[in-house]
N, C-alpha and C positions, 0 to 999 in steps of 0.2 A: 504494500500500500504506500509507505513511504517511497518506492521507488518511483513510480508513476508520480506521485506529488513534484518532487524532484523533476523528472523529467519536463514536466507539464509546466513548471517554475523556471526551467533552463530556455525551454522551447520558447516561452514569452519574455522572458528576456531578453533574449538571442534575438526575437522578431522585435523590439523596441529597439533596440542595439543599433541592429540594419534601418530601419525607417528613421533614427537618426542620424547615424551616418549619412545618409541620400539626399537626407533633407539638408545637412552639410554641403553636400555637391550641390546644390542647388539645383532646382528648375527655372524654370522663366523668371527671370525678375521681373516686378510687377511694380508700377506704377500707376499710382492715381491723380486724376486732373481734373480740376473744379473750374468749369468756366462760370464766370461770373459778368457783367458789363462794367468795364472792357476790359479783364482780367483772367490768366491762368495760374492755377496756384497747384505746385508740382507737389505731389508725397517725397519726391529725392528730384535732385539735377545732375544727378548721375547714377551709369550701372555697367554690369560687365558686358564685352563684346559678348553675342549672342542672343539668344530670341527675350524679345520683350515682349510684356503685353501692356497695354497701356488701356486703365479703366478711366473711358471719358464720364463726365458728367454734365450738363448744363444747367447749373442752377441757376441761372436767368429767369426774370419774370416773365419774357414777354420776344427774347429776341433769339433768333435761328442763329447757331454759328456752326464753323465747322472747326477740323484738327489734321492738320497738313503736317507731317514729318517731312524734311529735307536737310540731306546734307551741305554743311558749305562750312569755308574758313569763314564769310561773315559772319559777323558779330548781328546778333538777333534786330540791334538798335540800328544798325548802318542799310538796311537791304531798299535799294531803290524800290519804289514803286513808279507804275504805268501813270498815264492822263488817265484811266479808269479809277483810280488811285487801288488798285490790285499788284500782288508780288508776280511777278512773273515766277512762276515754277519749272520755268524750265530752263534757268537760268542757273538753277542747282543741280543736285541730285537728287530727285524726288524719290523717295520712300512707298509713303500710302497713304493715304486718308479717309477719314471717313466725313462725309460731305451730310449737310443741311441736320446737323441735330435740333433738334425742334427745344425749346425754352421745357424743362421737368425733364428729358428724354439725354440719356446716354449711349452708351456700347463700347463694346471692346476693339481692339487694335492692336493685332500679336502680327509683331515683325521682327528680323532679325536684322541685328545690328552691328555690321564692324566699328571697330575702334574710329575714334573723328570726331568732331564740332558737330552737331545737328542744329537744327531752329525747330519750334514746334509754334505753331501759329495756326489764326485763324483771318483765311483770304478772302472775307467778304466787305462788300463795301454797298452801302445802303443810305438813300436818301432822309435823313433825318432834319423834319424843319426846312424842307426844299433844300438841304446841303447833301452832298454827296459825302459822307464820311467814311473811312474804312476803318474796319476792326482792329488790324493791322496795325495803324498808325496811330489807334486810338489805345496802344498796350497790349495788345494780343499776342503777344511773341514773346518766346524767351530761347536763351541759348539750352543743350542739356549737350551733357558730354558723356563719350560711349568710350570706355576703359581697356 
């Protein structure tokens, strides 16, 4: 009787042992992203090369934005914009994004990532008060760096 106890005590050990080990190795590093108007506020500004996922969120009242990943040496604050007052993305190295998240609505966005400067922003640009304003320029951007 005692030997089975024993076993059965080794055996769950052994399997918490390994599940933290693994969990040591990592999986995905996970980051979380609050937009807000006209702001993104990261969980970390940085993580290792490899797959990310990135948990968007729009806690906005009232306004659609989106979450553009691109690589580039620029600095989040320097990136021209068009006469549409939009980033050109293709002026980078675009990633992925996920396009029109509606104000209360989120999603995820699992990409892998080599080492480099990224920008994470949001490329929309909407007539406010008859002005043409973009998100962009209005704080939407930040640098995050991949390890």
């Amino acid at each position: 009787m005692k030997t089975k106890l024993y076993k059965r005590v080794l055996v769950l050990v052994s399997i918490m042992l390994l599940a933290a080990a693994l969990a040591a190795c990592g999986g995905p590093a996970s980051v979380t992203v609050t937009m807000i108007d006209y702001e993104m506020q990261l969980s970390a500004d940085s993580v290792k090369a490899g797959e990310v996922t990135f948990h968007v969120q729009n806690d906005s009242d009232i306004t659609v934005h989106e979450f553009v990943v691109v690589q580039t040496d620029t600095m989040a604050a320097d990136i021209p914009v068009g006469e549409d007052l939009l980033v050109d993305e293709a002026l980078f190295t675009p990633v992925d994004e996920i396009e029109d998240i509606e104000a209360g609505d989120g999603g995820d966005l699992t990409v892998t990532l080599e080492p480099g400067h990224y920008i994470l922003l949001c490329n929309i640009a909407e007539l406010e008060e008859g002005k043409l304003e973009s998100h962009y320029q209005l704080g939407m951007a930040t640098s995050f760096t991949v390890e």
